[in-house]
C-alpha positions as CSV (number, residue, x, y, z in Angstrom):
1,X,3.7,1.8,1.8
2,X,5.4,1.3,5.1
3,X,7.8,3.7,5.7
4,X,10.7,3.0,9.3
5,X,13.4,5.0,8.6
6,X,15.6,5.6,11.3
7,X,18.4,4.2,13.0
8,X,19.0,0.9,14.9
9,X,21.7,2.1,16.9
10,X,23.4,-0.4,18.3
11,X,23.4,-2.6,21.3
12,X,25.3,-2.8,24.9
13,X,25.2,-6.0,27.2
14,X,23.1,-5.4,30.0
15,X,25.1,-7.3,32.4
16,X,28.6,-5.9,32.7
17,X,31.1,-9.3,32.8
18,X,32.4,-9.6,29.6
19,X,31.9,-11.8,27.4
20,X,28.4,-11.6,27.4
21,X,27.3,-14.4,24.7
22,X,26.7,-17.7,24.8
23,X,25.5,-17.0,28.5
24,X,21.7,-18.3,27.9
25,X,21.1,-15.7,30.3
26,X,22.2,-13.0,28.9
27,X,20.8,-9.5,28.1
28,X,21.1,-6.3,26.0
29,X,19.7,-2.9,25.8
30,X,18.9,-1.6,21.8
31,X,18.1,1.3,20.6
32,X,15.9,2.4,18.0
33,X,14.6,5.5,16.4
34,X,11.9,5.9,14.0
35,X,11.6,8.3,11.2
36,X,8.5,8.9,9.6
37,X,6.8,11.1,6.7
38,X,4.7,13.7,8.7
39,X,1.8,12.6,6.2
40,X,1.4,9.7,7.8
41,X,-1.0,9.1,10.6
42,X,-0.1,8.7,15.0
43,X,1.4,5.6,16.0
44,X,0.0,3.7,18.7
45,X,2.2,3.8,22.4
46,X,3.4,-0.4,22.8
47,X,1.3,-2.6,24.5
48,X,1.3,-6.8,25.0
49,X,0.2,-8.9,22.7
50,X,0.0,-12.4,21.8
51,X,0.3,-14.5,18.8
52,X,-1.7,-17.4,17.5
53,X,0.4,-19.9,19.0
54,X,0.5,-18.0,22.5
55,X,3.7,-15.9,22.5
56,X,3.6,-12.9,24.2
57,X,4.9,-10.0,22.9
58,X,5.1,-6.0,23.5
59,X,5.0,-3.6,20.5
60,X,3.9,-0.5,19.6
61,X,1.6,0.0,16.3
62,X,1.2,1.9,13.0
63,X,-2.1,3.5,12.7
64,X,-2.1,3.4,8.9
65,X,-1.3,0.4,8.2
66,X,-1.4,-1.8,11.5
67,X,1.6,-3.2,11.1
68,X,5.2,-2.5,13.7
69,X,8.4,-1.7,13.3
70,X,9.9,-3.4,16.3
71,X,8.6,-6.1,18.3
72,X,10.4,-8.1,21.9
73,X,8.8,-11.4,23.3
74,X,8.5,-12.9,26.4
75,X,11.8,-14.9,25.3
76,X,13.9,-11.5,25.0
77,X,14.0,-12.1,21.2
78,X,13.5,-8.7,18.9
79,X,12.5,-8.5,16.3
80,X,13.0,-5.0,14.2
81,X,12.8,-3.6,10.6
82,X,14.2,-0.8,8.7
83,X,13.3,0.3,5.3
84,X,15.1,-0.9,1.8
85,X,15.3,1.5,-1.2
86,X,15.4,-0.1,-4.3
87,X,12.2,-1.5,-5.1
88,X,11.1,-4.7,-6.8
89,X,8.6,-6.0,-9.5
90,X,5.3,-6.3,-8.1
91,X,5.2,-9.7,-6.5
92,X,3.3,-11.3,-8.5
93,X,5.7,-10.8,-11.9
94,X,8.4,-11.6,-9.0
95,X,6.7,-15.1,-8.0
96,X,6.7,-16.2,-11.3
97,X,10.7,-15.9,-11.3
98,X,13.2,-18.6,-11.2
99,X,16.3,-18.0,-9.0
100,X,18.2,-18.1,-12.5
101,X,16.2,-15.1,-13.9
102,X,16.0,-12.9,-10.7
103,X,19.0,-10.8,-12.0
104,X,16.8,-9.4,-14.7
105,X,13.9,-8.1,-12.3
106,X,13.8,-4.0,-12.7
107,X,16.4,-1.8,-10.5
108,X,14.4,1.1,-9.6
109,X,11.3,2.3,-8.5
110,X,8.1,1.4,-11.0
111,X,7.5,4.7,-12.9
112,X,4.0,5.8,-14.0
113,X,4.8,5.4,-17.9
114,X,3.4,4.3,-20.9
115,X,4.1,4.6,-24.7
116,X,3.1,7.3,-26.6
117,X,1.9,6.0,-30.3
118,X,2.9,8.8,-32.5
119,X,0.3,10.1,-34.9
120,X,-0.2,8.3,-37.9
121,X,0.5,9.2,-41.2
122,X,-1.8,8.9,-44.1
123,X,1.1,7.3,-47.0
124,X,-1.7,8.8,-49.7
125,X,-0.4,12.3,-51.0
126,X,-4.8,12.8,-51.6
127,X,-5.2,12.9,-47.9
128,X,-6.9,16.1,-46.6
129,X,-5.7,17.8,-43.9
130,X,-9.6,17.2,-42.2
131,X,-8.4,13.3,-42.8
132,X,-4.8,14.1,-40.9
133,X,-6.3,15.7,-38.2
134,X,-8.8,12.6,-38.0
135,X,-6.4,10.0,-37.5
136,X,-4.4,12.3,-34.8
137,X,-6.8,12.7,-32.9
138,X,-7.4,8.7,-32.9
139,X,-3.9,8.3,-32.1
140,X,-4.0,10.5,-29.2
141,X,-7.3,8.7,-27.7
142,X,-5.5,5.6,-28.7
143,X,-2.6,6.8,-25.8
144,X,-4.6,8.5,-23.3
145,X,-6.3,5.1,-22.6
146,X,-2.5,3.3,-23.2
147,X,-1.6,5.5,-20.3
148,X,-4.9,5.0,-18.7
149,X,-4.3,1.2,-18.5
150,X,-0.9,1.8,-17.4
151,X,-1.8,3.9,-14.1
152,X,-4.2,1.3,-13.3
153,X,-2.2,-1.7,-13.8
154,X,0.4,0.3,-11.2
155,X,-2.2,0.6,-8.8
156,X,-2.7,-2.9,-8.7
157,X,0.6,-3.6,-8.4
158,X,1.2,-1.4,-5.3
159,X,-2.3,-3.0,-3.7
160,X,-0.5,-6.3,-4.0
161,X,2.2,-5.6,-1.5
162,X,1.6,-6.5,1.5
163,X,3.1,-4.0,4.5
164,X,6.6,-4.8,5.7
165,X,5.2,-4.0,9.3
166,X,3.5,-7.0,9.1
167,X,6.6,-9.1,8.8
168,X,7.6,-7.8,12.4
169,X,4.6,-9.0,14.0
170,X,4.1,-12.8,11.8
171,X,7.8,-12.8,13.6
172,X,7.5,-11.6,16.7
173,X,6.9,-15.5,18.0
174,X,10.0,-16.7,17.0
175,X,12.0,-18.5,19.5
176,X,15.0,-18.9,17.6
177,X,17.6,-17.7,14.9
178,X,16.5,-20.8,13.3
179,X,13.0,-20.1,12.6
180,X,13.9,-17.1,11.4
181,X,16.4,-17.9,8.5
182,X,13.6,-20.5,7.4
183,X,11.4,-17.9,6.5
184,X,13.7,-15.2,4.3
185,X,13.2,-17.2,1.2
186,X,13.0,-14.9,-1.2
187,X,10.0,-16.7,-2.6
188,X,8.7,-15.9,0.9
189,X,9.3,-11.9,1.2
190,X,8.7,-11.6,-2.4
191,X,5.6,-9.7,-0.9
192,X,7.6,-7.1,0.3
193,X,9.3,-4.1,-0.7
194,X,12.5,-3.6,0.0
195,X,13.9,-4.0,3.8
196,X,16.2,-4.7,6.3
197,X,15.7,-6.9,9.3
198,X,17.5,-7.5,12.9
199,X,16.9,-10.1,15.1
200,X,18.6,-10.2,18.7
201,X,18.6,-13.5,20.7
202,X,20.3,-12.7,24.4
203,X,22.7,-15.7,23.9
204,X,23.7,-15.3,20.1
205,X,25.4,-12.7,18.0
206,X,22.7,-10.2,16.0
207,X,21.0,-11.8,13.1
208,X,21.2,-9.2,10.3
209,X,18.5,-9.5,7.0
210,X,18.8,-7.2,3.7
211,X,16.0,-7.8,1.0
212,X,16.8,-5.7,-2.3
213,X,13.4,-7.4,-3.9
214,X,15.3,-10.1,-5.3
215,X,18.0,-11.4,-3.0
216,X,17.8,-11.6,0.7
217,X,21.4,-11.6,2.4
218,X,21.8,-12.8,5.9
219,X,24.4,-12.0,8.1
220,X,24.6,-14.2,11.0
221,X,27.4,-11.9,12.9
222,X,25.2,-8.6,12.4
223,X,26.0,-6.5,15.4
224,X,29.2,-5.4,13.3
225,X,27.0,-3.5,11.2
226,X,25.6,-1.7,13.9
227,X,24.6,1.3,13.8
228,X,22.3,0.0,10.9
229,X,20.8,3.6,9.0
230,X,17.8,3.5,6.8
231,X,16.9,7.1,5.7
232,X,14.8,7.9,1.9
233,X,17.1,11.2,1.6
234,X,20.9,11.2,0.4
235,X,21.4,7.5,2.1
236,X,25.0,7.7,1.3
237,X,25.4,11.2,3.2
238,X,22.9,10.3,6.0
239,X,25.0,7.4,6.7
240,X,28.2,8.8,6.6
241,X,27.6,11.3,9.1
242,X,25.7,9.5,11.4
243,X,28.5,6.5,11.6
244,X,31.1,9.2,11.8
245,X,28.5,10.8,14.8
246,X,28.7,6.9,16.5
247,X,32.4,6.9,16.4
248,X,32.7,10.0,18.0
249,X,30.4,9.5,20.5
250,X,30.4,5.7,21.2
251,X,33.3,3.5,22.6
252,X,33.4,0.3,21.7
253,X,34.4,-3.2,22.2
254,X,38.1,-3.8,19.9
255,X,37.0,-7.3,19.6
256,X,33.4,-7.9,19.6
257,X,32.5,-4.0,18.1
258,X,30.0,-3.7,20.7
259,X,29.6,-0.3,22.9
260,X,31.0,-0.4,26.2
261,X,29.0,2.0,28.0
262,X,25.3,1.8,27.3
263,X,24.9,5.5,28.7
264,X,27.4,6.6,25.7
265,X,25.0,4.7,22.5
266,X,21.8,6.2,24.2
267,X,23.2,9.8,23.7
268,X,24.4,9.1,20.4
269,X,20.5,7.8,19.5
270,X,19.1,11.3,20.7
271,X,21.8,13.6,19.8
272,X,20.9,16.6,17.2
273,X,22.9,20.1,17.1
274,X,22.2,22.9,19.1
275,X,20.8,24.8,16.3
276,X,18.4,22.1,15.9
277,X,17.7,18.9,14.6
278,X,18.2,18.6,10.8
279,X,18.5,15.5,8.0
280,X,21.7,14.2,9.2
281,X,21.3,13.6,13.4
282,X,20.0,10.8,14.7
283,X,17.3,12.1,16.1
284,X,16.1,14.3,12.9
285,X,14.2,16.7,11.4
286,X,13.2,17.4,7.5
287,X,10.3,19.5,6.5
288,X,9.0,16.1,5.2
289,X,9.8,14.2,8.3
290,X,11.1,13.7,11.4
291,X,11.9,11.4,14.3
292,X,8.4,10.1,15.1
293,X,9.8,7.9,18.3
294,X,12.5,6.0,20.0
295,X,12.1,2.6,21.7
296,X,14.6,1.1,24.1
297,X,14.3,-2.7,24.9
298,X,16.0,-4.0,28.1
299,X,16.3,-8.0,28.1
300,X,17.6,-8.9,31.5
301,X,17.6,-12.5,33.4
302,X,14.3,-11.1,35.4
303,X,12.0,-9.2,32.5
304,X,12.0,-7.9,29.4
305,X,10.7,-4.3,28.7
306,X,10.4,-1.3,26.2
307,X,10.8,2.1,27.1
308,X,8.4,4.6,24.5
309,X,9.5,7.9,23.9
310,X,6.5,9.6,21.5
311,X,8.7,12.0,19.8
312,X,12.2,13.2,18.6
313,X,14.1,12.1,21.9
314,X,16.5,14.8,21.9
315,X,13.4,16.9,22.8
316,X,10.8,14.8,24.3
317,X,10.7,12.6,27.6
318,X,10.7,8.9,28.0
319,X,7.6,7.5,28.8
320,X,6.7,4.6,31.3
321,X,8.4,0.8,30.1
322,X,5.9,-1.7,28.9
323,X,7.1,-5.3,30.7
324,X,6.8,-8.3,30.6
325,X,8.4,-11.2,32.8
326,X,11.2,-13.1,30.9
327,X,10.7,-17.2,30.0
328,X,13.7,-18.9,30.0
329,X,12.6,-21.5,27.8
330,X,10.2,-21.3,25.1
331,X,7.0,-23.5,24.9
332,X,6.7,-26.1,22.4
333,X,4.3,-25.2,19.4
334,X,0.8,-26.1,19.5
């Protein structure tokens, strides 16, 4: 499975005349850090790519399952994805669901459970204990392959997803907010485990995307959400304290919500304590996990680029930017 915890901190107009959208020019500078099981394996520094249809792109890579987590074109659209927690049916029992019947899809997380037949009883008084201990020990072969078929028929199930990393990149050529909405159907991410999804578009508000495994909601106006906080531990507590962290770090815009200085939301994104990074900072640390990276995209009028920073960035250097020159207009599709 997947896994992008982290925080998509926020984002600050890269040109300083206010207001900033609606100019087709426009630019912005995001934030966003990465939080990862220490399980899993490296990930692979960003490079440019291209899609089928010939958009270029820079991204960085998950070795595991090959996937991203964040993705900017040539157009100065990103594309980024967060993790969801409350897991679906596996897509195929979710396919086969109407839109009226979605409500009754399971709430949590598929359990590794099975019935347990209890051991039948012999009505006849004449039975001999030999006989009893006969039929138990039928009923208890009788479960262990119940529980047998169970296990395997939740394998299956989790083989069936598809990775939500994959998502990023089948989006990463995208050259409007428009394409985008056409393709959260949820009969379309039914493949997917839970998630949440930005989009930035220089001259449009933040396009914000939360799929529970059975509804996707899209905000159109997402940068008020911002800072948007995925984490797999206390999500409540992790998110309290890292929004309450934002406002005390982070100035912001009274009417648009947006932070003023983009020197203030880039110390908020790599601030931990003193005494060390722990669940709660932004840039974290859990004997599980940890801040695997932060990426910073620039979208300007001249380029677009993405500064790499391979590992927790309150204790590790930026690395070189990854650009690419900006197209004002996008190509029409082949």
């Amino acid at each position: 499975m997947h896994r992008a915890d982290g925080d998509l901190g926020g984002m600050a107009d890269e040109d300083p005349r206010p207001p900033f959208r609606g100019d087709p020019v426009a630019g912005y500078r995001l934030w966003f850090n990465r939080d990862e099981l220490r399980s899993r394996g490296p990930e692979v520094p960003p490079r440019v790519e291209q899609t089928p249809e010939g958009m270029r792109y820079i991204a960085p890579s998950d070795s595991d399952a090959g996937g991203t987590w964040i993705a900017v074109n040539e157009l100065g659209i990103t594309v980024c994805l967060l993790n969801g927690y409350r897991a679906p049916q596996s897509p195929e029992t979710e396919s086969t669901k109407s839109e009226s019947t979605r409500s009754d899809s399971t709430e949590s997380e598929p359990l590794d459970t099975a019935a347990k037949d209890s051991a039948a009883k012999d009505s006849a008084a004449e039975d001999s204990a030999a006989e009893d201990s006969a039929l138990e020990d039928s009923a208890l072969e009788d479960s262990a392959l119940e529980d047998s078929a169970a296990e395997n028929s939740e394998a299956q199930g989790r083989a069936r997803w598809t990775s939500r990393g994959h998502l990023v990149r089948e989006l990463a050529g995208v050259r409007s907010h428009a394409e985008v909405w056409r393709q959260m159907a949820p009969g379309q991410l039914a493949r997917y485990r839970p998630l949440v999804l930005a989009v930035l578009v220089p001259d449009r508000p933040a396009l914000i995307v939360r799929w529970d495994g059975r509804d996707a909601v899209l905000d159109p106006r997402g940068e008020l959400q911002l800072p948007v906080i995925s984490s797999s531990h206390e999500q409540s507590e992790v998110d309290r304290r890292r929004r309450q962290r934002f406002h005390d770090m982070v100035r912001t815009d009274p009417s648009s919500g947006q932070p003023i200085h983009a020197a203030e939301l880039e110390a908020f994104q790599s601030w931990a304590p003193e005494a060390g990074a722990d669940a709660y900072s932004p840039s974290m640390s859990r004997p599980d996990a940890g801040t695997r990276s932060q990426c910073m995209v620039v979208v300007s009028p001249e380029e677009v680029r993405l500064r790499y920073t391979a590992g927790p960035p309150h204790s590790t250097q930026p690395g070189p930017s990854v650009r690419l020159p900006r197209r004002m207009k996008p190509r029409s599709r082949r």
